[in-house]
C-alpha positions in Angstrom: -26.2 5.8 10.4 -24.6 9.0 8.6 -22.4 8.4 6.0 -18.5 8.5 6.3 -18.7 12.1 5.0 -21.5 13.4 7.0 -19.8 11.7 10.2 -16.3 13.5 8.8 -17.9 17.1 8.4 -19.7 16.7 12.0 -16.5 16.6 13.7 -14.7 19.4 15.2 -11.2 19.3 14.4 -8.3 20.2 17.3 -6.2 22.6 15.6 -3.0 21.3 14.4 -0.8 23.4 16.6 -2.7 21.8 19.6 -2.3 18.3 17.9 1.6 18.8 17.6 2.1 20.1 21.5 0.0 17.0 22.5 2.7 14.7 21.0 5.8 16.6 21.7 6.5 18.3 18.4 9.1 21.9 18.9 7.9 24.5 16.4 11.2 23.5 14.4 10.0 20.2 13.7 6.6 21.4 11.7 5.4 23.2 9.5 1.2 23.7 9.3 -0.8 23.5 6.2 -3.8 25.1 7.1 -5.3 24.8 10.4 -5.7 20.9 10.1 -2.4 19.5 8.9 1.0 19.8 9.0 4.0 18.6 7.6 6.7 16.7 9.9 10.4 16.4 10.0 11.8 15.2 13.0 15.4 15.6 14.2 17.7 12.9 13.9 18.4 13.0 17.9 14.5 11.5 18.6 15.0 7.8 19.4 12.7 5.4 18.4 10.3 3.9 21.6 7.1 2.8 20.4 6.2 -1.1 19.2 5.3 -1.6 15.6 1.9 -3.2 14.7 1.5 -4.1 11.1 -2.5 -4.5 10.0 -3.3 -6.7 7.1 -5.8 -8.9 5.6 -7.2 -12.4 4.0 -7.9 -11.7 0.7 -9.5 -8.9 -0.7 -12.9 -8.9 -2.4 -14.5 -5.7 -4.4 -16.1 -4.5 -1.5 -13.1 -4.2 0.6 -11.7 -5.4 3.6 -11.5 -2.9 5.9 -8.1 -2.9 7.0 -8.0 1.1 7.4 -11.1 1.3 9.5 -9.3 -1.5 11.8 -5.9 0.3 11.8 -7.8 3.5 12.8 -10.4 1.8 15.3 -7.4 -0.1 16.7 -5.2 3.2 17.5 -8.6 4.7 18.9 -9.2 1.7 21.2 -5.6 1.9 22.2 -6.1 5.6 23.4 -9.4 4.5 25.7 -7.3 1.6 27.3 -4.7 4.1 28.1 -2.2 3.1 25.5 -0.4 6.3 23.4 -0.8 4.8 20.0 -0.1 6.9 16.4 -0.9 5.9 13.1 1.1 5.5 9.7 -0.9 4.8 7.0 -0.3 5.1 3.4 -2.5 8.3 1.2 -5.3 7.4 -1.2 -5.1 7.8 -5.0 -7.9 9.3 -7.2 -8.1 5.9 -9.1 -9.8 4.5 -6.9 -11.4 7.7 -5.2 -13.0 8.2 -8.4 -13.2 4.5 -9.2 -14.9 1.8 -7.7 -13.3 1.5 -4.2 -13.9 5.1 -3.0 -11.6 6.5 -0.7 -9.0 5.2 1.9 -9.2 7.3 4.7 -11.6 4.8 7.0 -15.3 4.7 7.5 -17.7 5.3 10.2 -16.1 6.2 13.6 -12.5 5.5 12.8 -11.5 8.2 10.1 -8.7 10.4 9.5 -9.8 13.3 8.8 -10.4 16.5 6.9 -11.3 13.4 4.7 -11.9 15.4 1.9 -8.4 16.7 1.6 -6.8 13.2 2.5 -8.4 11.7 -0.4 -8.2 14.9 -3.1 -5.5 16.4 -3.2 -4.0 16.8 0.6 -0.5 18.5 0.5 0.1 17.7 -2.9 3.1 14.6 -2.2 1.2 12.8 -5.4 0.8 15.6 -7.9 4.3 16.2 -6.6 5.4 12.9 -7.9 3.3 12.7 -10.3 5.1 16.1 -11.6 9.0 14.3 -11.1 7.9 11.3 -12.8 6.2 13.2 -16.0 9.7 15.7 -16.0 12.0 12.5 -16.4 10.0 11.2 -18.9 10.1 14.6 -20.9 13.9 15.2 -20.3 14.5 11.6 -21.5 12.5 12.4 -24.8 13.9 15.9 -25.4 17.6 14.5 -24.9 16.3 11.9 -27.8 15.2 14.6 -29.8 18.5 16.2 -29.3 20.5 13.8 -30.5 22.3 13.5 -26.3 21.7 10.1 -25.9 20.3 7.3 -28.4 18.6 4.3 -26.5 17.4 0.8 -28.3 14.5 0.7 -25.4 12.7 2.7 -23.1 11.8 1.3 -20.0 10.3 4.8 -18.3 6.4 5.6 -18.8 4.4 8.4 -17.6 1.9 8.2 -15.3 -1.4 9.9 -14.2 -2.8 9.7 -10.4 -6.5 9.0 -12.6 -7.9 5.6 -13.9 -7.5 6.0 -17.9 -7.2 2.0 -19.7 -7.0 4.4 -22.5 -3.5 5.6 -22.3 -2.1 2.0 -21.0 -0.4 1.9 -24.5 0.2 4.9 -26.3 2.4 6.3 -29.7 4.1 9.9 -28.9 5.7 11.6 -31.2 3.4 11.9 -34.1 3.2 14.9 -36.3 6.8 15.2 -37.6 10.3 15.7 -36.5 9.3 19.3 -34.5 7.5 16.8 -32.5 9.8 14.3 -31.4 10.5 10.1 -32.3 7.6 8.7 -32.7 7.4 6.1 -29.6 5.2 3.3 -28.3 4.8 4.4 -25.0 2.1 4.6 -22.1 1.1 5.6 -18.8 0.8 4.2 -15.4 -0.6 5.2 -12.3 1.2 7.6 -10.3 1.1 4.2 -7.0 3.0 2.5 -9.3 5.5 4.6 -10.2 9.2 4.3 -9.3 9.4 7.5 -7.9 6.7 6.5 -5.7 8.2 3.4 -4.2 11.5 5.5 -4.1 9.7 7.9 -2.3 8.6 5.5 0.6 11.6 3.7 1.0 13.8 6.5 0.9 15.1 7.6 4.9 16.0 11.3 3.9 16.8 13.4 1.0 20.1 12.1 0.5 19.0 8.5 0.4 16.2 10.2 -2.2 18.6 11.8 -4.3 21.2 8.2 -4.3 18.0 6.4 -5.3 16.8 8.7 -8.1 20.2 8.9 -9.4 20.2 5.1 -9.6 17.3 4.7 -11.7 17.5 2.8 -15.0 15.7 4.4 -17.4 16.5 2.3 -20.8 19.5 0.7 -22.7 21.7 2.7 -25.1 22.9 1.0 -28.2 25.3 -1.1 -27.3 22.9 -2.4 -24.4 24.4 -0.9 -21.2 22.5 1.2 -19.2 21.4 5.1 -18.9 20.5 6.3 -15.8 18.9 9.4 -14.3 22.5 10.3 -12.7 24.3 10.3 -16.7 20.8 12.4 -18.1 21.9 15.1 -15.0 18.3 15.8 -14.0 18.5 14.3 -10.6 18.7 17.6 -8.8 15.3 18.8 -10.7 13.2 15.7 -9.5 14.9 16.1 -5.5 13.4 19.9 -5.8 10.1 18.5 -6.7 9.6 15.8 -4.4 11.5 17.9 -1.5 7.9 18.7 0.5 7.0 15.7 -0.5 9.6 13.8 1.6 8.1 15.1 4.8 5.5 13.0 6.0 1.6 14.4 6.6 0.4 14.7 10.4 -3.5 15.2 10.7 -5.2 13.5 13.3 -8.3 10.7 14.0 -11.8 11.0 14.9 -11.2 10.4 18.3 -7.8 12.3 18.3 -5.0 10.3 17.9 -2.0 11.0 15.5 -2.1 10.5 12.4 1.0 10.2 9.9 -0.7 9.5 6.0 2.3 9.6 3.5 3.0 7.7 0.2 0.5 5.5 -1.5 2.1 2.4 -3.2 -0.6 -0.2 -4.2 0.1 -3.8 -3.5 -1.1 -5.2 -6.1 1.2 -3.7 -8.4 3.5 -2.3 -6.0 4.9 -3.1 -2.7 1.5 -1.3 -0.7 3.5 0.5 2.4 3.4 4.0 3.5 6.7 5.8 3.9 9.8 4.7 6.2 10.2 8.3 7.3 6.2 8.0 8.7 6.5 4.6 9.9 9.5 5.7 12.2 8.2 9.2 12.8 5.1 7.1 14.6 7.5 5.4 16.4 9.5 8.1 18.1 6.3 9.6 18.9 4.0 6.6 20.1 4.8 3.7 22.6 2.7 1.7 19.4 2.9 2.7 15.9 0.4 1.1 13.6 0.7 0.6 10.2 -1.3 -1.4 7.3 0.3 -3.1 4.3 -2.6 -3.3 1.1 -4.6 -6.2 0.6 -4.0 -9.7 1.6 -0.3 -11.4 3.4 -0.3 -12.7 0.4 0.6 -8.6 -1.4 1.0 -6.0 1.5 2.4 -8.3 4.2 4.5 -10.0 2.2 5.9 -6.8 0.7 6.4 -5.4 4.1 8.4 -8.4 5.6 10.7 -8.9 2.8 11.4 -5.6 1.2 10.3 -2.2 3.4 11.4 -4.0 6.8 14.5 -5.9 5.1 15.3 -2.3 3.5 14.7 -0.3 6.4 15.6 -2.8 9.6 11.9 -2.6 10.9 10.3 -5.6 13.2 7.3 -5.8 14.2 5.7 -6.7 17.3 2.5 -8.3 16.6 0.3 -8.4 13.2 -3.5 -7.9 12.5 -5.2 -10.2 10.4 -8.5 -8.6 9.2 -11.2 -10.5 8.1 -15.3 -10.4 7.7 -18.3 -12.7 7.7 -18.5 -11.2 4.0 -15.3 -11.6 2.6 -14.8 -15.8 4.2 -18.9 -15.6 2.7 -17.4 -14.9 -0.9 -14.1 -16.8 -0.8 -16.7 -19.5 0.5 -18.4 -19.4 -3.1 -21.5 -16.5 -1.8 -21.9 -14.0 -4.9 -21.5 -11.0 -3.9 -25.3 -9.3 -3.2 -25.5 -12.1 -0.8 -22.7 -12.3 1.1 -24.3 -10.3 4.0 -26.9 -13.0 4.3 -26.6 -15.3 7.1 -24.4 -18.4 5.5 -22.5 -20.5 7.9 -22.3 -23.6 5.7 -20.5 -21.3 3.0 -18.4 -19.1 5.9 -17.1 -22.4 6.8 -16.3 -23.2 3.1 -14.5 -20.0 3.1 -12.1 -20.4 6.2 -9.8 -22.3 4.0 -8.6 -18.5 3.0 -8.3 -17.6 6.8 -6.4 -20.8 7.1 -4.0 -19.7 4.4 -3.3 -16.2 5.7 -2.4 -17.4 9.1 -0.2 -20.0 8.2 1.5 -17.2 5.7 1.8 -14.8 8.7 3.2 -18.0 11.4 5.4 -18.6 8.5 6.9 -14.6 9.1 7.0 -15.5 13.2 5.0 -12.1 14.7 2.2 -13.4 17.0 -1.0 -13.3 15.1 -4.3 -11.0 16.2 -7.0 -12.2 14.5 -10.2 -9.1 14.2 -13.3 -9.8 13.3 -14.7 -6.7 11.3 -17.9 -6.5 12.2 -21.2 -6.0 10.4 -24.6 -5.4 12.0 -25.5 -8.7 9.6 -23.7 -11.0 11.2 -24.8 -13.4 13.4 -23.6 -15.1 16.5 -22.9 -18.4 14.9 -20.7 -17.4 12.2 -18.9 -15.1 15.3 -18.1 -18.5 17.1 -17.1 -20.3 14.0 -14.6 -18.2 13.5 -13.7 -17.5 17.0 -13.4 -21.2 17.2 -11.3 -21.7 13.8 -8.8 -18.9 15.7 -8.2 -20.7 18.7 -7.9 -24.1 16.8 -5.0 -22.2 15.0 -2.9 -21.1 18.2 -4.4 -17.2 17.6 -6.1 -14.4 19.5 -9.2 -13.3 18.4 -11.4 -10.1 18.6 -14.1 -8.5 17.6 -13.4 -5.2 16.3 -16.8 -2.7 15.9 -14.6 0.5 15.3 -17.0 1.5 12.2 -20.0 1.8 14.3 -18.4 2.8 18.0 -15.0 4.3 17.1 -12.5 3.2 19.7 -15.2 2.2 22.0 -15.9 -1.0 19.3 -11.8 -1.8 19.3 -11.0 -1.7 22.9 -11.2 -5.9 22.7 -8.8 -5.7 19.6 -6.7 -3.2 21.7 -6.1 -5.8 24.7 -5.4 -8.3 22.1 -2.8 -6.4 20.4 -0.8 -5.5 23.7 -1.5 -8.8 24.7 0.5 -10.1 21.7 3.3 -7.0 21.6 4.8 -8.3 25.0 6.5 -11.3 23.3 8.2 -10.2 19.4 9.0 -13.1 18.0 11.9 -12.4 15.3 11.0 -11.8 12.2 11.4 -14.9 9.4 12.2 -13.5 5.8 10.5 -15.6 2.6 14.2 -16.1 1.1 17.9 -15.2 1.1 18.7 -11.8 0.0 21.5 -13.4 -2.1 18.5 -15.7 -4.2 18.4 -14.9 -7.3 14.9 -12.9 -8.8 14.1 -16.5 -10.3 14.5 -18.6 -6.6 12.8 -15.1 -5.0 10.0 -15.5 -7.1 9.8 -19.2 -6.7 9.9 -19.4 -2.9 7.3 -16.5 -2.7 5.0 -18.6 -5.2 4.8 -21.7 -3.3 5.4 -20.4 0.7 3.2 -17.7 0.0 0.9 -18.1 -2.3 0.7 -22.2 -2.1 1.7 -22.6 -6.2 3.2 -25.8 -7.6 5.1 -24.4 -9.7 6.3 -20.7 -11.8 5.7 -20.2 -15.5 7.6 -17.9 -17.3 6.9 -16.2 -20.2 9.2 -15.9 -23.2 9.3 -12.1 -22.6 10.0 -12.7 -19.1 13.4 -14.9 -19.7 14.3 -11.8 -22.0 13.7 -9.4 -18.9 15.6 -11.6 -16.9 18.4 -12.2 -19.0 18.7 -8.0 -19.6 18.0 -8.1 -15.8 21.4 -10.3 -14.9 23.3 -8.8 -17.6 23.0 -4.9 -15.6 24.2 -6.9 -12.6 20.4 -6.6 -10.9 19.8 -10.5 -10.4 19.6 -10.2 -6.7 17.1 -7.7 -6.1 14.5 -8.4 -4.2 11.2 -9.1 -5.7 7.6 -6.9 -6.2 5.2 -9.4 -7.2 2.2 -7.5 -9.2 -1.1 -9.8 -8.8 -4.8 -9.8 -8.1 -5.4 -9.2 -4.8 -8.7 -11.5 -4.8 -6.7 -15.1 -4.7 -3.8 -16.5 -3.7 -3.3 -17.2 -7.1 -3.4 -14.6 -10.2 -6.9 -16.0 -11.1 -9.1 -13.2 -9.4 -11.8 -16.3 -10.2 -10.4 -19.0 -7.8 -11.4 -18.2 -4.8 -10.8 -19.9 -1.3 -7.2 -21.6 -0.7 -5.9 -22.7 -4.4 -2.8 -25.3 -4.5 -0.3 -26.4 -6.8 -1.2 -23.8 -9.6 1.5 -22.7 -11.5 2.0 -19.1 -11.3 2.0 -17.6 -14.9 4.8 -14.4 -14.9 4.4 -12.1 -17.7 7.3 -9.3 -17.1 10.2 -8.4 -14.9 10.4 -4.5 -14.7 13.7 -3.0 -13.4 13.1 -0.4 -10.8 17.0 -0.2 -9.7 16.4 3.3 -7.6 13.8 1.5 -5.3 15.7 -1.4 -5.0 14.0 -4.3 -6.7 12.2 -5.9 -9.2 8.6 -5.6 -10.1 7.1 -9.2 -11.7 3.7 -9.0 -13.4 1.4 -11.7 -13.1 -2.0 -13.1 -14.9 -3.6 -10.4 -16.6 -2.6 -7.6 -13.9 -2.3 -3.9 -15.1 0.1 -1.1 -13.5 -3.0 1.6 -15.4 -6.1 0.3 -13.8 -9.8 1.5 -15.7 -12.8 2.9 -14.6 -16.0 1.1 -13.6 -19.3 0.7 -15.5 -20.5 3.4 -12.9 -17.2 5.2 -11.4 -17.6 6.6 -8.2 -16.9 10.2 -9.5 -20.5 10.1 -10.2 -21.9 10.6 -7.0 -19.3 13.3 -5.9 -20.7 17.1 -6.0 -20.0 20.0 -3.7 -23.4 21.6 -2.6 -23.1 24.6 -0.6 -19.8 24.8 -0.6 -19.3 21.7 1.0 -18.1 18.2 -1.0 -20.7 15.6 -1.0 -20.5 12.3 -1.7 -17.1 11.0 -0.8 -16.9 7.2 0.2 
């Protein structure tokens, strides 16, 4: 079989004029970048029809679960059943492009594509905020340097859209007084910034500027808060991000919509794409699907309780994604053999598919469980699992959408409309008047199945400084691995009664809640032994080795 790239670059594109007739865009409502993309910004007259379909996954392992490929297949399989389906999926960073994971744009038949331009540098939303969040952090030091404001702590950090463990902690300033207060500071990666999340929950450019205005940046002297609003640079960072706010149309394989905006992580962030996309795609579909990073145990989670509490989403039916490979490994396979033939270890490793069911019951959408399928697997471990399903009250199907495109996903399709037909209301984790403490709690042990929540001294001082700026009821980012259910990426399967070991509570008042770090978890993650940056060359003008 080609590789993604090679499959990419063999594909004629429709233009993206033709695209934007087939769905019912007026010239007023786009604007192209290049012949391939666009950018989209529909009027607020265009009522919202379609169902929305939320992908996720059990949890992850380091070679992925394939939740975009499904999302992808699934909207491809949709369009060959006859169903007008359009995709919202979040944009990939150049940490992991460059990293170990590769890119996010979906493998084999079910891509977006160009590819290359989704995962370099696209329309330019992350340099964009990458840009906003870098200015803040320069206007904060300069009004320092200034003598304008004097603050006791800092809370904002740059960030980079690169993997760099080098500049996690960092001392500007150096040199003399020409140069600034010397600072302990750092960088992040632009997923995890503020701006990012404020970006993606934000439903237009006044909610955008509200939010930026709102963010806390540090405490002054006598311990009340400065935010962007009282530094007066609000109106600089709404210029940058401006383009930014309109989300990216390019298109499928097979030619369905595609909207690919914003790029939160879920492991340390809350791992949706933009509001704006998620209802673009449904005003313009009769299904819009979406995927939420990594396990119901990070994306999902995040999803239910903050983006669709935040922006009074529902939706229909959810995905669970899962592999031979990844139960293999949860089941105690390492992982060069996990695409050996193992059923005594896949069943071993259903006690993680257990888990992520009962988690997404727990929420109330009807449950489609997809098989993503390998040419290694066997038809025994198929029928344990298709067994396991059914035992559990879910539909099951096997999804081939890497190797046949929408052809391979027409079984998942059926499923999913199958499953649309009845909504069930959606169940949220815990009262939006909980404190951060009880938020955290009930997440640890509905969710993730801990006994109990450890807090670190440093975290009792974050939420003390937390309650005293009136923020106690926010609700909750949990930052964790995304291999376990717990925050040891080592204890693989279904862990119980662990306690959950919190290290920080990080104030992000503009996007509305609270990020908590867990385990050893960083918001800058580093580069491999062998980054993936070293395969990637352009050769005859064309990029090569993309993944």
């Amino acid at each position: 079989m080609l590789s993604d790239i090679e499959i990419a670059q063999a594909t004629s594109l429709k233009p993206i004029s033709e695209l934007t007739a087939e769905i019912g865009l007026t010239e007023a409502e786009f604007e192209p970048y290049g012949r391939d993309k666009a950018k989209v910004a529909l009027g607020a007259d265009r009522k919202e029809k379609g169902r929305l379909i939320l992908v996720t996954a059990t949890s992850g392992m380091p070679a992925g679960s394939g939740k975009t490929t499904t999302s992808i297949a699934l909207a491809q399989g949709m369009k060959k059943i006859g169903k007008n389906a359009v995709l919202a999926l979040r944009e990939p960073s150049l940490g992991p492009v460059f990293g170990m994971k590769g890119g996010a744009a979906g493998g084999g038949y079910s891509q977006v594509l160009p590819m290359e331009a989704i995962n370099l540098h696209f329309t330019g939303d992350f340099h964009a905020i990458t840009s906003a969040n870098n200015l803040l952090a320069a206007i904060i030091d300069n009004a320092r340097h200034q003598g304008q404001v004097e603050l006791r702590e800092i809370f904002w950090r740059r960030v980079m859209d690169v993997n760099d463990r080098m500049l996690r902690n960092i001392v500007t300033g150096l040199g003399g007084p020409a140069n600034g207060i010397p600072t302990e500071a750092g960088f992040d990666i632009t997923a995890a910034s503020e701006l990012m999340a404020v970006l993606c929950l934000a439903t237009d450019l006044t909610d955008l500027r509200n939010r930026i205005d709102r963010i806390v940046v540090g405490l002054r002297r006598d311990g009340t808060a400065c935010t962007v609003k009282e530094l007066g640079c609000t109106g600089a960072l709404v210029a940058l991000l401006k383009d930014a706010m309109k989300p990216n149309l390019v298109q499928s394989i097979e030619g369905n919509a595609a909207f690919v905006h914003g790029g939160p992580f879920a492991n340390i962030a809350h791992g949706c794409n933009s509001v704006v996309a998620t209802r673009a795609a449904l005003k313009l579909g009769d299904y819009a699907i979406t995927e939420a990073g990594f396990g119901s145990d990070l994306g999902a989670e995040k999803f239910f309780n903050i983006k669709c509490r935040a922006a009074g989403l529902a939706p229909a039916a959810v995905v669970l994604v899962t592999s031979t490979k990844a139960l293999k490994w949860h089941g105690g396979v390492p992982l060069p053999e996990i695409g050996k033939p193992n059923v005594e270890a896949l069943k071993k490793g259903l006690v993680n598919l257990d888990a992520h069911i009962e988690n997404l019951k727990n929420f109330g959408p009807n449950v489609v469980v997809s098989l993503n399928h390998f040419h290694t697997d066997t038809d025994e471990e198929i029928e344990v699992i298709r067994a396991r399903v059914a035992e559990l009250g879910c539909r099951f199907a096997v999804c081939d959408g890497f190797a046949k495109g929408g052809e391979g996903a027409k079984e998942l399709a059926e499923a999913v409309v199958e499953a649309a037909e009845d909504p069930k209301p959606l169940v949220h984790t815990y009262d939006p008047e909980a404190t951060v403490l009880e938020k955290v709690e009930a997440i640890a042990k509905k969710v993730y199945g801990a006994g109990s929540v450890e807090w670190s001294d440093a975290s009792k001082k974050d939420y003390k400084r937390i309650c005293d700026l009136g923020f106690e009821k926010l609700p909750v980012c949990i930052a964790k691995t995304p291999f376990s259910l717990s925050a040891d990426p080592k204890a693989l399967g279904a862990p119980k009664g662990f306690a959950l070991p919190v290290q920080r509570l990080i104030l992000n008042a503009g996007a509305g809640f609270v990020v908590v770090t867990t385990g050893s978890i960083m918001r800058m993650p580093g580069l491999p032994k062998v980054p993936a940056a070293m395969n990637i060359d352009v050769v005859d003008d064309r990029i090569t080795g993309l993944a």
